[in-house]
C-alpha positions in Angstrom: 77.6 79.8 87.6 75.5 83.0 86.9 76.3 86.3 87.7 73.3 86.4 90.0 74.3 83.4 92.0 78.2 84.4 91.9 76.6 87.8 93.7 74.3 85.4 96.3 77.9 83.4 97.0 80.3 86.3 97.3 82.0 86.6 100.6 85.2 87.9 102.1 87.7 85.0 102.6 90.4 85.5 104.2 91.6 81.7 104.7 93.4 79.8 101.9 94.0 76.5 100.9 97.9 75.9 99.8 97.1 75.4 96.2 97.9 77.4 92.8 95.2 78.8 90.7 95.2 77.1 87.4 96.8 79.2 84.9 93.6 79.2 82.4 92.0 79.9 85.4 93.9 82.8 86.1 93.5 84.5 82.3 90.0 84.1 82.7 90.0 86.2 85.9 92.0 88.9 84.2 89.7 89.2 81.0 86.9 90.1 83.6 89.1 93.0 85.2 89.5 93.8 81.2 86.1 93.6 80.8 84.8 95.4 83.2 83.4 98.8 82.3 85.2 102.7 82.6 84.0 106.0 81.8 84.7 106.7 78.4 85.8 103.4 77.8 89.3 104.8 79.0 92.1 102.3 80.1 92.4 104.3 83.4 92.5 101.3 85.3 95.2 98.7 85.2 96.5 95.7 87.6 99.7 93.5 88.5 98.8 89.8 89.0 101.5 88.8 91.2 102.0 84.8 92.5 105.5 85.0 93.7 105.0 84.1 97.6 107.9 86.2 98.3 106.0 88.9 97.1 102.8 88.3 98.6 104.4 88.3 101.9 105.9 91.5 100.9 102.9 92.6 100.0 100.3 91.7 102.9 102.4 94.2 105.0 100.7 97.0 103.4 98.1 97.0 106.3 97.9 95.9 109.1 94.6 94.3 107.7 96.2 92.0 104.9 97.7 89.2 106.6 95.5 87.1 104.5 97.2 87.9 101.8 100.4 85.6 102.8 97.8 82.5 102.3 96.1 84.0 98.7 97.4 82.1 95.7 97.1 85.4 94.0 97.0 89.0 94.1 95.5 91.5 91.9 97.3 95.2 92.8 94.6 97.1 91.0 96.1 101.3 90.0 94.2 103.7 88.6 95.0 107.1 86.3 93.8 110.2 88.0 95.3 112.2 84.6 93.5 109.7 81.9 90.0 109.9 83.8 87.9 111.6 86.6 86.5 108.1 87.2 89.6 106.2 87.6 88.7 105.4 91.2 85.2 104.2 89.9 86.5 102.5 87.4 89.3 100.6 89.6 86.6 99.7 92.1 84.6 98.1 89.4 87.1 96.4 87.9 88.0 95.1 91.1 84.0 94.1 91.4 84.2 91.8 88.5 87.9 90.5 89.1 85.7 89.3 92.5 82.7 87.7 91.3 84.7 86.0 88.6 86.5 84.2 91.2 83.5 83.3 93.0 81.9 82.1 89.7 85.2 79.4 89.9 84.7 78.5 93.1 87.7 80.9 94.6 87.4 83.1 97.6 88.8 86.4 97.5 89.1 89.5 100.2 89.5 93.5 99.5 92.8 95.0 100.7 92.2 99.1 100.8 95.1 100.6 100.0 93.5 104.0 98.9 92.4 105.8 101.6 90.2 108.7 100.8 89.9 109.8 104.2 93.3 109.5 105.2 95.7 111.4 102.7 99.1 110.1 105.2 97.3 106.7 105.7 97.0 106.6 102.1 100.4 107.7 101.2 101.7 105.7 103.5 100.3 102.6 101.8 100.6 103.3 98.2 104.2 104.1 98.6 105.0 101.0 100.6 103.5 99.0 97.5 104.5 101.3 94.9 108.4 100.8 95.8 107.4 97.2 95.7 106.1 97.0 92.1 107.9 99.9 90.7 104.6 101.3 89.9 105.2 105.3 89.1 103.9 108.6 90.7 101.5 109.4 88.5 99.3 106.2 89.4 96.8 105.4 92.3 97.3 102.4 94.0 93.6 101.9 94.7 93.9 98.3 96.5 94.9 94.8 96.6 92.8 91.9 96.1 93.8 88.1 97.5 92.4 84.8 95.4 92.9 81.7 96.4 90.9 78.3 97.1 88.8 79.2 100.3 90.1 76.8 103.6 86.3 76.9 104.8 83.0 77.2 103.2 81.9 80.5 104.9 78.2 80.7 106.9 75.7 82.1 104.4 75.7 86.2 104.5 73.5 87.7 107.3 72.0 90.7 105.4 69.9 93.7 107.0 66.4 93.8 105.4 66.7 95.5 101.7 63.9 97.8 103.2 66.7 99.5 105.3 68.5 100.9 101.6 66.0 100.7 98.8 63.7 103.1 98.1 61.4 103.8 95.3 60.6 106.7 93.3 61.9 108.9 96.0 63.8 108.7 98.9 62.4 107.4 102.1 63.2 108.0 105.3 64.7 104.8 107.2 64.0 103.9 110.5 66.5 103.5 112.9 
């Protein structure tokens, strides 16, 4: 599939199929994260691929918005390095980006579990602790969020879009109507 068309597909799923991911499957899915771009081309973004069930179930109690996760085949806990880079939440966002489309490019459906909350410093600690004592992950990293894979138990409606008028611009910025 091209990337285009991976982009036209992408939606949140947050149903599952009981079935694994194939294991060449899921390398091909972490060379994407690996791939993905970072300011400076630092490694101030990492991730935990975790399939343990046990886990995941551990794990979709981070929010009260991850239940999904319990379904997911995997999950991709994606930290980033606030000391390595000023862009470490930029950069863990688009690694998490391309970890997405990959999976839509094999026919996987995949949903965004916020952990990071940059509006919310308790909310946020809150949640990055709960996962950090999880995954041992230390102090000194962000726990930006937690994305679900899995074979999709539906095909989802096509994606009802505003009209691109309401967020492009060109040249300058125009004012949008309400």
């Amino acid at each position: 599939m091209d990337v285009m068309s991976a982009i036209e597909q992408r939606r949140e799923i947050t149903s599952f199929k009981d079935q694994a991911i194939a294991p060449e499957t899921l390398e091909q899915l972490v060379r994407a994260m690996y791939l993905s771009p970072s300011g400076n081309n630092l490694p101030s973004r990492e991730w935990i691929v975790i399939t343990d069930r046990d886990m995941l179930n551990k794990l979709s109690s981070t929010t009260p918005y991850m239940k999904w996760l319990e379904q997911a085949a995997a999950g991709f806990v994606i930290v980033g390095d606030s000391a390595l880079s000023k862009y470490w939440l930029q950069d863990a966002t688009i690694a998490g980006s391309f970890l997405w489309l990959a999976a839509t490019s094999f026919k996987l459906g995949a949903a965004w579990g916020a952990v990071y909350h940059s509006e919310d410093t308790e909310e946020s600690k809150q949640r990055e602790s709960y996962v950090r004592e999880q995954l041992n992950i230390p102090e000194s990293l962000r726990v930006v969020a937690i994305i679900g894979v899995g074979h999709p138990a539906h095909e989802p409606a096509p994606k009802q879009m505003y009209p691109p008028q309401r967020v492009v611009s060109y040249e300058q910025y125009e004012m949008k109507e309400e």
